[in-house]
N, C-alpha and C positions, 0 to 999 in steps of 0.2 A: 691286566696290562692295558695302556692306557692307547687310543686310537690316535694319529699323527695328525694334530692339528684340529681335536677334538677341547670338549671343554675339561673333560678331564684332564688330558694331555696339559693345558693351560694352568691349570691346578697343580701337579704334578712336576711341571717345572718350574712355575712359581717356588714350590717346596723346595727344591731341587739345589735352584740359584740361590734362597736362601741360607741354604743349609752349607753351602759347600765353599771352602776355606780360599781355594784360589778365586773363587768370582769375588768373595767376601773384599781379599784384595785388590782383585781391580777396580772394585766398585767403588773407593774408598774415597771421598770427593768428587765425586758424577751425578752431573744433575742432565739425565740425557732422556729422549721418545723417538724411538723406532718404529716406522707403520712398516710392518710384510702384509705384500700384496704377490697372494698363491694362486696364478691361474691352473685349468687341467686338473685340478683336484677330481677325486674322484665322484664329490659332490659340487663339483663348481669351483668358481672361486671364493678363496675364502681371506679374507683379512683378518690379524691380527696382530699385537703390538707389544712390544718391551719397554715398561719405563723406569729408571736405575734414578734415585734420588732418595736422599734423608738415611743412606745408607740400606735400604731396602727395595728389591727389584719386586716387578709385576708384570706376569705374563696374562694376556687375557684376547679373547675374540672381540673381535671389531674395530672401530674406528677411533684416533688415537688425534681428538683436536690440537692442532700446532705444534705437530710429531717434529722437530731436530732435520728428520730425514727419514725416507723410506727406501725402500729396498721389494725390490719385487722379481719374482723369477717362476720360472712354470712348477712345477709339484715336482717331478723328477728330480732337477736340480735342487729343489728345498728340500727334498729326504732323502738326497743323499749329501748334503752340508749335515739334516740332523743323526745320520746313520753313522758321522766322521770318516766318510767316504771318498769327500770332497772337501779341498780347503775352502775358507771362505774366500782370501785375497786369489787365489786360482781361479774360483769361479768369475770371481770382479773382472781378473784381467782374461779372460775367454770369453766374457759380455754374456756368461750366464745369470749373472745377476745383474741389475740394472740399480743405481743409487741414484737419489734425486735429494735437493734439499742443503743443508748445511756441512757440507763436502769437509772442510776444516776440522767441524766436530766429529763426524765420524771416523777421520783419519787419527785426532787428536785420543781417540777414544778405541784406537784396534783392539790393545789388549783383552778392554771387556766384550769387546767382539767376539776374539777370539775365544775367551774363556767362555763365552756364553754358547758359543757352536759344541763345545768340548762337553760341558757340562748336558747339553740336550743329546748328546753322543750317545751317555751313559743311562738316559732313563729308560732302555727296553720298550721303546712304543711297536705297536702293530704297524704296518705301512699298507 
């Protein structure tokens, strides 16, 4: 089982997102990059990034040149969005998560938002 916000973890949902029929959908003409910036981690903070284009997403650690938008929130609130514990748009409007960036795209874009919090719901990570 793969550690939350580890490089497996990042492997694992890359897999995940590709593999799975309703992202496949949302994704379907998205050409988008997401920076998460996770303070309070258990190791610090840690960034990483979602990029959905050409029909194929990628989950991976670090820093995501000329990301769309980022999104940044403490580690409680980011594992419990990836636990599907928390909605994502709930956290936004409770200021638990913080968005910066091209505001348009990211609203234009909830679906794969949302499908993407759903889909990291279901891979069993450690927290």
């Amino acid at each position: 089982m793969a550690t939350f916000l580890s490089e497996e973890h990042m492997t694992t949902g890359t897999e995940a997102l590709n593999a799975d029929a309703g992202f496949q959908g949302a994704m379907s003409g998205v050409d988008l990059g997401l920076q998460f910036e996770v303070t309070d981690a258990p190791t610090g903070a840690i960034d990483y990034y979602l990029t959905v284009g050409d029909g194929v997403a990628t989950l991976a650690l670090g820093t995501l040149d000329d990301a769309d938008a980022s999104v940044s929130s403490d580690y409680e609130t980011a594992a419990a969005i990836a636990k599907g514990e928390l909605n994502v748009q709930m956290a936004f409007m409770t200021g638990k998560i913080k968005v910066g960036g091209n505001m348009a795209k990211v609203m234009m874009y909830q679906s794969l938002i949302n499908e993407f919090a759903r889909v990291s719901s279901t891979l069993g990570l450690d927290f």
